[in-house]
LOKE-516959 format. One record per residue: x negated, y negated, z of N, C-alpha, C, CB in turn; residue number from 1; residue in three letters. Coordinates in Angstrom, 3 decimals, decimal comma, always signed. Each point is the difference from the previous one (the first is absolute). Glycine has a CB too. Example, Ala and Ser with C-alpha at 12.3 -4.5 7.8 and 13.67 -1.06 7.14 Angstrom:
2
+----------+----------+----------+----------+----------+----------+----------+----------+----------+----------+----------+----------+-----+-----+
:      n.x :      n.y :      n.z :     ca.x :     ca.y :     ca.z :      c.x :      c.y :      c.z :     cb.x :     cb.y :     cb.z :   n : res :
+----------+----------+----------+----------+----------+----------+----------+----------+----------+----------+----------+----------+-----+-----+
:  -13,190 :   +5,690 :   +7,800 :   +0,890 :   -1,190 :   +0,000 :   -0,900 :   -1,200 :   +0,000 :   +1,892 :   +1,173 :   +1,246 :   1 : ALA :
:   -1,542 :   -2,223 :   -1,966 :   -0,820 :   -1,190 :   +0,060 :   +0,770 :   -1,090 :   +0,730 :   -1,184 :   +0,628 :   -2,145 :   2 : SER :
+----------+----------+----------+----------+----------+----------+----------+----------+----------+----------+----------+----------+-----+-----+
This chain:
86
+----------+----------+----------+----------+----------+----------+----------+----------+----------+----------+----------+----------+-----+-----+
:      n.x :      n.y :      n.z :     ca.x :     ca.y :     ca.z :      c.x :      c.y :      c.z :     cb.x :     cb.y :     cb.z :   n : res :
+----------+----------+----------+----------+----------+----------+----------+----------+----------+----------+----------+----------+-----+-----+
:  -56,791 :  +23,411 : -129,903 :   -0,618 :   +0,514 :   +1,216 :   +0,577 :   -0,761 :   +1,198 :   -2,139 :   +0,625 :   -1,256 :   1 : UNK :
:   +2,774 :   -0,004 :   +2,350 :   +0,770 :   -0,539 :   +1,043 :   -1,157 :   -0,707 :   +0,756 :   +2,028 :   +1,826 :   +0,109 :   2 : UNK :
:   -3,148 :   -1,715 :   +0,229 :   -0,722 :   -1,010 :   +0,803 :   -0,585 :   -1,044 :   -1,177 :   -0,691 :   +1,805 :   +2,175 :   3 : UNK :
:   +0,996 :   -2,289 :   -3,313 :   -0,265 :   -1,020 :   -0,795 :   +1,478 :   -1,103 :   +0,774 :   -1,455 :   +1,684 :   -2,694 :   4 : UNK :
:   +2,505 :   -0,748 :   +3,055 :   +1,192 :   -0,486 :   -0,349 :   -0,095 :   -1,237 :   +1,796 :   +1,584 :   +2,858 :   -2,079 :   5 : UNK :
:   -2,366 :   -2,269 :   +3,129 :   -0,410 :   -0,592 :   +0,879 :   -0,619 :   -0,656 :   -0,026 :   +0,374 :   +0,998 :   +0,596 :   6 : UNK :
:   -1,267 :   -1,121 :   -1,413 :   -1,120 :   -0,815 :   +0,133 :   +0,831 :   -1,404 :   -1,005 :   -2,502 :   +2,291 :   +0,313 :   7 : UNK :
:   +3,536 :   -2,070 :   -1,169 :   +0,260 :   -0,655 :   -0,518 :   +0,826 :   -1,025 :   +0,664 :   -0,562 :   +1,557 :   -1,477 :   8 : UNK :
:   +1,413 :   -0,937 :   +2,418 :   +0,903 :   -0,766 :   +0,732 :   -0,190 :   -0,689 :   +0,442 :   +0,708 :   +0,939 :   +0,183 :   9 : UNK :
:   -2,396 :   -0,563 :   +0,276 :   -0,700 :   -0,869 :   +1,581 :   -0,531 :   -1,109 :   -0,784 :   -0,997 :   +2,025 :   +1,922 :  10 : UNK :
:   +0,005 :   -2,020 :   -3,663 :   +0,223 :   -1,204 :   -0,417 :   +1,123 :   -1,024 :   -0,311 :   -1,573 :   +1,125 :   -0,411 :  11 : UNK :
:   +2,971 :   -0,120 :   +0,302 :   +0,931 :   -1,531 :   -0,465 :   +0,354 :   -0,817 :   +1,468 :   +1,516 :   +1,281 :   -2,398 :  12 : UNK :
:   -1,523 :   -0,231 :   +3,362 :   +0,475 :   -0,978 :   +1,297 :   -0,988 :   -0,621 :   +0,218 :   +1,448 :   +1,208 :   +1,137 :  13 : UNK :
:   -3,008 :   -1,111 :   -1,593 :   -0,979 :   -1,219 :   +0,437 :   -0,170 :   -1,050 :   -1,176 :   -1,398 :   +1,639 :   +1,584 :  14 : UNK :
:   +1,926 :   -1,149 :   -2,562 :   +0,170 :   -1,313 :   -1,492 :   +1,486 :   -0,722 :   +0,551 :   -1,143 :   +1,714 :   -2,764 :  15 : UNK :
:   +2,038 :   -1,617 :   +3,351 :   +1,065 :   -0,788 :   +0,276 :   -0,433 :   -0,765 :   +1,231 :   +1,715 :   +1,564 :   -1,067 :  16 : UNK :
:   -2,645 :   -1,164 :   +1,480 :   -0,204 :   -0,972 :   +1,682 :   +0,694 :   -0,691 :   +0,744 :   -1,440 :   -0,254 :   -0,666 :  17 : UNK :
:   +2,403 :   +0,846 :   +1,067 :   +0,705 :   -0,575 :   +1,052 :   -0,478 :   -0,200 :   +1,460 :   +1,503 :   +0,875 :   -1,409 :  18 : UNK :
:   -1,811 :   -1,833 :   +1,585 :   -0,456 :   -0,482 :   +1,255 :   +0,314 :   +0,745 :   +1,309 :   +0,170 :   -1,998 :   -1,195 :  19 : UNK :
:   -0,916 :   +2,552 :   +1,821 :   +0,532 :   +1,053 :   +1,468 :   +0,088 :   +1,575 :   -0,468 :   +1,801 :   -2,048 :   +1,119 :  20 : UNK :
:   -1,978 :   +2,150 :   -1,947 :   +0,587 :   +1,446 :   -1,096 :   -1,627 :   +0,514 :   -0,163 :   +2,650 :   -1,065 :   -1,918 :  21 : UNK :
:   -2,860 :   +2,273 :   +2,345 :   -1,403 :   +0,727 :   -0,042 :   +0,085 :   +1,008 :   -0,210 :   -0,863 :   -0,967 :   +1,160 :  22 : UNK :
:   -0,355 :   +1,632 :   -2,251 :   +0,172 :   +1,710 :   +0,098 :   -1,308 :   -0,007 :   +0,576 :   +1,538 :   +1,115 :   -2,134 :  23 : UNK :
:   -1,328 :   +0,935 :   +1,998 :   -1,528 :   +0,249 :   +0,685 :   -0,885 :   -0,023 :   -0,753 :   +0,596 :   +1,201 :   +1,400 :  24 : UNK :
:   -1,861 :   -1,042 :   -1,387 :   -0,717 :   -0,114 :   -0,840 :   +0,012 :   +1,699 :   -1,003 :   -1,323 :   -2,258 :   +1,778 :  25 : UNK :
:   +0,943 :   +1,998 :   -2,693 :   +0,059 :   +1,179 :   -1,031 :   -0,307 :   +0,264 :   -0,612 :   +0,768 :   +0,057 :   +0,137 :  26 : UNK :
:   -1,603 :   +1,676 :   -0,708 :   -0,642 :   -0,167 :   -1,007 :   +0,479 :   +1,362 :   -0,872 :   -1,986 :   -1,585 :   +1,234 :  27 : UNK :
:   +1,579 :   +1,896 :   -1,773 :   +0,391 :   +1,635 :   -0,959 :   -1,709 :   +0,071 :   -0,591 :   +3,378 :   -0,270 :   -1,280 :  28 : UNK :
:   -3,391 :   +1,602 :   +2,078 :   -1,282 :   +0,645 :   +0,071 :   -0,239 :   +1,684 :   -0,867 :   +0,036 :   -1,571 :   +2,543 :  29 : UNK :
:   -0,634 :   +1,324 :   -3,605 :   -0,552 :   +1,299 :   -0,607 :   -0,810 :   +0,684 :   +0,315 :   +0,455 :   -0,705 :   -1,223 :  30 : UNK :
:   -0,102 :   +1,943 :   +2,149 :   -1,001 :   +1,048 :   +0,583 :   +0,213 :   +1,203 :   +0,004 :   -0,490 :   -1,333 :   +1,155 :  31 : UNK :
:   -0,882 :   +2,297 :   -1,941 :   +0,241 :   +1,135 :   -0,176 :   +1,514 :   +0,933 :   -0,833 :   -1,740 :   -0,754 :   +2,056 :  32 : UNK :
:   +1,524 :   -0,338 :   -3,036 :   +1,212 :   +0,231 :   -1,304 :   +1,315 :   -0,085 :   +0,787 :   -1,379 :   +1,816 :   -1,717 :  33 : UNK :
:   +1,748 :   -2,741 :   +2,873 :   +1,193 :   -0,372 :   +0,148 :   +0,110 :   -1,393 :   +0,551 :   +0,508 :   +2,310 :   +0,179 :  34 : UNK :
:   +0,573 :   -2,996 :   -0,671 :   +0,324 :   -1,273 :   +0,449 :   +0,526 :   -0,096 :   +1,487 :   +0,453 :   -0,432 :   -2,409 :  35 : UNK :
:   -0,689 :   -0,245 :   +3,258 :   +0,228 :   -0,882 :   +1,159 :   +0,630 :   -1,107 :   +0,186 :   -1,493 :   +0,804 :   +0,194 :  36 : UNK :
:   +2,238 :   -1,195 :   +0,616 :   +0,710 :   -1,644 :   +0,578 :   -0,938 :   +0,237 :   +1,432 :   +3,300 :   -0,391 :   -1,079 :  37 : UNK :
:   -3,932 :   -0,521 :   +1,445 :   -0,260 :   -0,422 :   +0,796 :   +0,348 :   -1,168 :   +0,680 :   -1,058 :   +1,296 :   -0,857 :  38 : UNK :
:   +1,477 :   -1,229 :   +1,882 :   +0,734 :   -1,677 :   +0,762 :   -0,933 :   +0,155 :   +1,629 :   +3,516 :   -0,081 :   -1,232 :  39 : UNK :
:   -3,338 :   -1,394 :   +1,539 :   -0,637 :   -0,280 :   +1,287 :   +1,170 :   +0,062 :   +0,773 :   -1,991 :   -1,419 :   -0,629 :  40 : UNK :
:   +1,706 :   +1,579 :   +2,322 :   +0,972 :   +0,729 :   +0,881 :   +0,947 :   -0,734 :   +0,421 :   -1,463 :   +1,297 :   +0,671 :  41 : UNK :
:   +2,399 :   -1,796 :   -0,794 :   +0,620 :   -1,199 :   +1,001 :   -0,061 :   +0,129 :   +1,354 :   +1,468 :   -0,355 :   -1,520 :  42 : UNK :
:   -2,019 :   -0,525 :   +2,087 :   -0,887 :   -0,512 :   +1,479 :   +1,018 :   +0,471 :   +1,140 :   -1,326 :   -2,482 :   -0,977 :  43 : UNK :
:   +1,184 :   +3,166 :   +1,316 :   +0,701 :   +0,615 :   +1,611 :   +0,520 :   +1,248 :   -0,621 :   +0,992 :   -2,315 :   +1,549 :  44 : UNK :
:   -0,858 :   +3,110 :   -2,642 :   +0,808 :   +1,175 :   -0,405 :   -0,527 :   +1,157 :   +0,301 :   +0,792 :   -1,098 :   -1,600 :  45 : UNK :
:   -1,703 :   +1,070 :   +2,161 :   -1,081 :   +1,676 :   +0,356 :   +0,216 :   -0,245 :   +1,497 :   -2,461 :   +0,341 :   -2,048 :  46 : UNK :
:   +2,697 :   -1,574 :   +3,025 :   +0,301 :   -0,123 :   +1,069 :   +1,419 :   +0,488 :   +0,588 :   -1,670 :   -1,603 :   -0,486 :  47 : UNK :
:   +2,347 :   +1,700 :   +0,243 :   +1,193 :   -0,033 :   -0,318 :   +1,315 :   -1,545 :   +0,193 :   -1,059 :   +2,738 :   +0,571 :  48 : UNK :
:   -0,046 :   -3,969 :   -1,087 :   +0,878 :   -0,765 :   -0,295 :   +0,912 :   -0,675 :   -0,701 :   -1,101 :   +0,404 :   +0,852 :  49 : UNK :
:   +2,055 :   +0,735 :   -1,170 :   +0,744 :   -0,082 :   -1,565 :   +0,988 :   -1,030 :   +0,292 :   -0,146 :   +2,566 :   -0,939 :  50 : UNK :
:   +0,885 :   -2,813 :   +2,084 :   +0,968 :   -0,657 :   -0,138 :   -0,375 :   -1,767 :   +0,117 :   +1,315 :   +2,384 :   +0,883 :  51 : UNK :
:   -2,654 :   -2,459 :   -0,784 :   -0,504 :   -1,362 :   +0,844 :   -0,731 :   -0,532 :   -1,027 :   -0,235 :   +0,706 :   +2,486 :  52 : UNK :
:   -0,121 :   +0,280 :   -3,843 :   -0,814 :   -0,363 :   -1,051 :   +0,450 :   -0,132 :   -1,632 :   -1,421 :   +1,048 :   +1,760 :  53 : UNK :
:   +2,494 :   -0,148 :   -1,787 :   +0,802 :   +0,210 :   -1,204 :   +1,121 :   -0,280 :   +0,303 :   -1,113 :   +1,480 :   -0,883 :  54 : UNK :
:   +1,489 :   -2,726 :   +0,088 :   +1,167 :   -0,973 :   -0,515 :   +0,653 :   +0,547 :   -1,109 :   -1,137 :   -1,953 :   +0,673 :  55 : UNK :
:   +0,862 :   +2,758 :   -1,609 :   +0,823 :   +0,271 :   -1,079 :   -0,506 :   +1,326 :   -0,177 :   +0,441 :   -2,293 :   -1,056 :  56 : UNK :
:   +0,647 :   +3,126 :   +0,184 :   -0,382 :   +1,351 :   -0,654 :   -0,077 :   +1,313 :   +1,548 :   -1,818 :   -1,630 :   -2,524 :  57 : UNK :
:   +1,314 :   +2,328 :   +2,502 :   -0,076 :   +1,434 :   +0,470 :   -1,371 :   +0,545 :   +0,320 :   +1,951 :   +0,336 :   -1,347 :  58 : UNK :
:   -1,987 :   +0,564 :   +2,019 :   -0,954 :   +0,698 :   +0,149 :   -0,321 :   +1,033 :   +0,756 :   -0,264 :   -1,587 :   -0,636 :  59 : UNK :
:   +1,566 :   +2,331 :   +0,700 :   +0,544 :   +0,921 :   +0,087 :   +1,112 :   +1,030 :   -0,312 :   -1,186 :   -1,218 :   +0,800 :  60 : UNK :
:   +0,955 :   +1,138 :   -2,986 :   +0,267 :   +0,153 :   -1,111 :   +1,562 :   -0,578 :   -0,158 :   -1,867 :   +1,964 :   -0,159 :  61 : UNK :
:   +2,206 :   -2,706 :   +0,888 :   +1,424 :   -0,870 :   -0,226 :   +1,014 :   +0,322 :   +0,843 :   -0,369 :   -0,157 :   -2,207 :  62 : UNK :
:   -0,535 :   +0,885 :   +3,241 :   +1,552 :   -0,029 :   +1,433 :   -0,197 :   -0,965 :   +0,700 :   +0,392 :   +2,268 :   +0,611 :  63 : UNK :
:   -0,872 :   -3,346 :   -0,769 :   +0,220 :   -0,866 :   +0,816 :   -0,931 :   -0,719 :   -1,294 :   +0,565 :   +0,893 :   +3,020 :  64 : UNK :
:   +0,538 :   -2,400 :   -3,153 :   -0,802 :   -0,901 :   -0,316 :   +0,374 :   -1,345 :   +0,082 :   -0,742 :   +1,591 :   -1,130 :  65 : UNK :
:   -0,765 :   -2,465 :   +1,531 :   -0,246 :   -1,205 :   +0,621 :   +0,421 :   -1,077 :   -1,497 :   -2,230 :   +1,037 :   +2,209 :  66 : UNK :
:   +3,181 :   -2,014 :   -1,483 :   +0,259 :   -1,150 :   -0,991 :   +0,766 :   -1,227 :   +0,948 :   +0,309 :   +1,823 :   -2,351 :  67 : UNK :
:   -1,574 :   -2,327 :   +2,467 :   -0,023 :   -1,872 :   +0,578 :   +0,549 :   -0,857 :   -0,450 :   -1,637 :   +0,079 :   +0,410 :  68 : UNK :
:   +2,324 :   -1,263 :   -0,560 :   +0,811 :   -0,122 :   -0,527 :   -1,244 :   -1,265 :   -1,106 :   +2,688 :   +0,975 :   +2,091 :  69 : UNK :
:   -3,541 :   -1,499 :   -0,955 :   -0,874 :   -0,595 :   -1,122 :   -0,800 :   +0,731 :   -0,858 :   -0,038 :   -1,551 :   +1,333 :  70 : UNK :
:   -0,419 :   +2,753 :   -1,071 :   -0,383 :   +1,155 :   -1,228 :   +0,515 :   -0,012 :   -0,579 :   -0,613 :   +1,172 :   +0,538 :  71 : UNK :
:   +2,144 :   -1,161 :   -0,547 :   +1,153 :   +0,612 :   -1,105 :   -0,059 :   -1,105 :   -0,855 :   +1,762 :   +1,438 :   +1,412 :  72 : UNK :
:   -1,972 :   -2,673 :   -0,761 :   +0,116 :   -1,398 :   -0,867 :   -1,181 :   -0,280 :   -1,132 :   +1,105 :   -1,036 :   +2,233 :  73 : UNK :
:   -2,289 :   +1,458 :   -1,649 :   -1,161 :   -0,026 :   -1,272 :   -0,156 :   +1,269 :   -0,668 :   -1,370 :   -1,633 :   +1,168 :  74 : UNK :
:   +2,201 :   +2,607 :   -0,339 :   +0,069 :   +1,007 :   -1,321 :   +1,070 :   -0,221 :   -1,540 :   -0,536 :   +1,675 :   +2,259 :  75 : UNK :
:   +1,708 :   -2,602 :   -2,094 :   +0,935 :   -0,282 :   -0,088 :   -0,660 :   -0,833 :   -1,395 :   +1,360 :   +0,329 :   +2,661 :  76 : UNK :
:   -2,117 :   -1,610 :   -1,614 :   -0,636 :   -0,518 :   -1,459 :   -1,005 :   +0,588 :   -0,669 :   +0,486 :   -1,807 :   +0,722 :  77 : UNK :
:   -1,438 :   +2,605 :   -0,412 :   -0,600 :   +0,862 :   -0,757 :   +0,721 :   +0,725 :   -1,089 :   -1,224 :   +0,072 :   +1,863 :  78 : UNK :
:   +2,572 :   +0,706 :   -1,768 :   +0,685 :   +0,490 :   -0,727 :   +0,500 :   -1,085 :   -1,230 :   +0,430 :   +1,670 :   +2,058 :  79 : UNK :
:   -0,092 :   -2,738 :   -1,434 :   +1,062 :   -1,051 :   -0,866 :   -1,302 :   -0,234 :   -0,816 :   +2,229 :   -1,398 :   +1,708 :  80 : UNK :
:   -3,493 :   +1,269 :   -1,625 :   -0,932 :   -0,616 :   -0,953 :   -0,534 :   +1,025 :   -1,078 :   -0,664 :   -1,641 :   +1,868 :  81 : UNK :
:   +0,847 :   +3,270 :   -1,489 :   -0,399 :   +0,755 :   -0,218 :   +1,115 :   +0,629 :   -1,334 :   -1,438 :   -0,088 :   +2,570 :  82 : UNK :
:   +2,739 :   +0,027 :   -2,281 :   +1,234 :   -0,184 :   -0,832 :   +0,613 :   +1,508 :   +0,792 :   -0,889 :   -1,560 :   -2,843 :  83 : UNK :
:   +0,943 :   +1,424 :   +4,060 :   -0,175 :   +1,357 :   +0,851 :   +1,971 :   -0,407 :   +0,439 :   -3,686 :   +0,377 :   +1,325 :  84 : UNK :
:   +4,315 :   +0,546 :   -1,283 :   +1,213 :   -0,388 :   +0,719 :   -0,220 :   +0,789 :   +0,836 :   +1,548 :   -0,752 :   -1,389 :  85 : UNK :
:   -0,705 :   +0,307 :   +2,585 :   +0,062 :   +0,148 :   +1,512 :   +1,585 :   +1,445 :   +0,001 :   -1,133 :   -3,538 :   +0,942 :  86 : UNK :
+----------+----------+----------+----------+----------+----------+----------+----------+----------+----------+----------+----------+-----+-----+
């Protein structure tokens, strides 16, 4: 099930804990015989402060995407602990 596969991710990046490195919060919700991902909003994104709030990834399905160079660095070790190549 593809939202197990989220929910799974979001535990290994919080079992590797890399210091500065955060997800959103998350849950997978069973309602009315279908599964859910639910995530909390990242803070300024309904405002329209995308460029002032999001350091890494997209959110505007991958035409444009944000990568900091210290994001890139704890994503970097997240991967290396994870056995993730870059």
């Amino acid at each position: 099930v593809p939202s197990n596969h989220d929910l799974h991710g979001v535990r290994a990046l919080n079992r590797v804990d890399v210091t500065g490195l955060h997800t959103l919060l998350t849950v997978v919700v069973d309602i009315s015989g279908r599964r859910v991902v639910a995530q909390s909003i990242i803070p300024g994104i309904l405002q329209g402060e995308q460029a002032s709030s999001l350091v890494y990834g997209s959110t505007d399905n991958g035409a444009t995407v944000a990568s900091e160079p210290r994001m890139h660095a704890l994503v970097r070790q997240a991967c290396e602990e994870l056995g993730i190549a870059e």
